[in-house]
N, C-alpha and C positions, 0 to 999 in steps of 0.2 A: 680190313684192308684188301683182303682176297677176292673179295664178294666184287669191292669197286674197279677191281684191276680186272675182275673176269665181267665187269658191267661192261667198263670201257673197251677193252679188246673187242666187243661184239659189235658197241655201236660202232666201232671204227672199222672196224669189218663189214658192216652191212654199208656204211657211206663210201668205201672203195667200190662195191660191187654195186653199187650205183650208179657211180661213174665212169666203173668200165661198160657196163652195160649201155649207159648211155653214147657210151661214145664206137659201139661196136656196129655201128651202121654209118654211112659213107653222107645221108643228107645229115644228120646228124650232127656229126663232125662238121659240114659245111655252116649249120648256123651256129654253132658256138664261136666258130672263126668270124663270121662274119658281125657277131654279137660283141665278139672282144674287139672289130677296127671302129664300130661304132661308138658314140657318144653313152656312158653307162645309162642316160634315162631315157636314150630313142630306141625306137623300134626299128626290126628291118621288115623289108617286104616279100611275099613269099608266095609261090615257089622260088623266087629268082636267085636268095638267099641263099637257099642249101644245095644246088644244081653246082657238082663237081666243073669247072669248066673247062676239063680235058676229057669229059664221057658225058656230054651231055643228054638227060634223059626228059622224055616227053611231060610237059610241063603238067599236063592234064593231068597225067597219072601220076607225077610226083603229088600233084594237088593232095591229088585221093589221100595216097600215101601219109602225107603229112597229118593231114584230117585225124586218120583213123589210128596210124598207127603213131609215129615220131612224135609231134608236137605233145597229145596225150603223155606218153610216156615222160618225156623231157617235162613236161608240167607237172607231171604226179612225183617228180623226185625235186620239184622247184627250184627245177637248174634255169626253166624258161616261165615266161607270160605268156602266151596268146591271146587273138583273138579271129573271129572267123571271118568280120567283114571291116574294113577290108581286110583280108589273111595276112595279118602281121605277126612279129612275135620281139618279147623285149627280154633283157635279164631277169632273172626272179633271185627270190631270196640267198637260194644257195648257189648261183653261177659261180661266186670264184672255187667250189670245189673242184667244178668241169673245166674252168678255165685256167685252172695253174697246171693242171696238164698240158695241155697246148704251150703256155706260154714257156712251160721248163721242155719241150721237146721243141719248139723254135731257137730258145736261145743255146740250146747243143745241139742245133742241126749240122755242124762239123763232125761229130761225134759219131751222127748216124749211122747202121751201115747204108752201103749207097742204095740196095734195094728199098728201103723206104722213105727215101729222098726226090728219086729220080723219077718223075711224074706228078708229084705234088711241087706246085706252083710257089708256093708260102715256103715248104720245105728250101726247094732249091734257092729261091731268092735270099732264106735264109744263110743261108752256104755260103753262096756266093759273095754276100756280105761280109762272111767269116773269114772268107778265102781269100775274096778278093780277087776270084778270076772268074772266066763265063760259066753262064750255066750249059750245061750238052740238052741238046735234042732229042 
């Protein structure tokens, strides 16, 4: 009984730090959001995908970016699909472990403090839904 309580502890320790890892880069975050408003069997398209649209970065270099390092990663924990041409990417096997993150830090976006509300898009809309009043600038 020991053996399997100290099994499980580890692989559920290794699948959080998976997840946080995954999600500890900003295009990142952008295609998982944009993976969960999509249809679960489509794909989106990419760079345009993961391009924050309140710091918008050169698309080129996100490309790169994604090529070598994001998508890669994201695929090797089979949060995402890809593919290179055209640069898409779709859910994989294990997306609802990255995406019940998001989906429990949207539905208590009341909750937040305001520091990690206030500039994220999704965040504030979420709020404001909560609230019920505008969002600030």
């Amino acid at each position: 009984m020991t053996q399997q309580r100290y099994q499980n502890g580890k692989r559920v320790i290794r699948r959080w730090d998976d997840v946080f890892k995954a999600v500890s880069a900003e295009p990142r975050r952008q295609l998982i959001v944009a993976l969960l408003d999509a249809p679960p069997d489509a794909t989106v398209p990419l760079p345009e995908s993961a391009i924050n649209p309140n710091v918008p970065q050169d698309p080129e270099i996100l490309r790169q970016e994604l090529h070598h390092c994001h998508l890669p990663l994201l695929s090797d924990y089979e949060f995402i699909t890809w593919q290179k041409e055209p640069l898409v990417a779709g859910r994989g096997p294990r997306f609802s472990e990255v995406a019940t993150v998001f989906e429990s830090l949207q539905s208590n976006a009341t909750d937040l403090p305001d520091s990690l509300v206030f500039g994220c898009q999704r965040l504030e809309r979420e709020r404001q839904e909560g609230f019920g009043d505008s969002v600030p600038e």
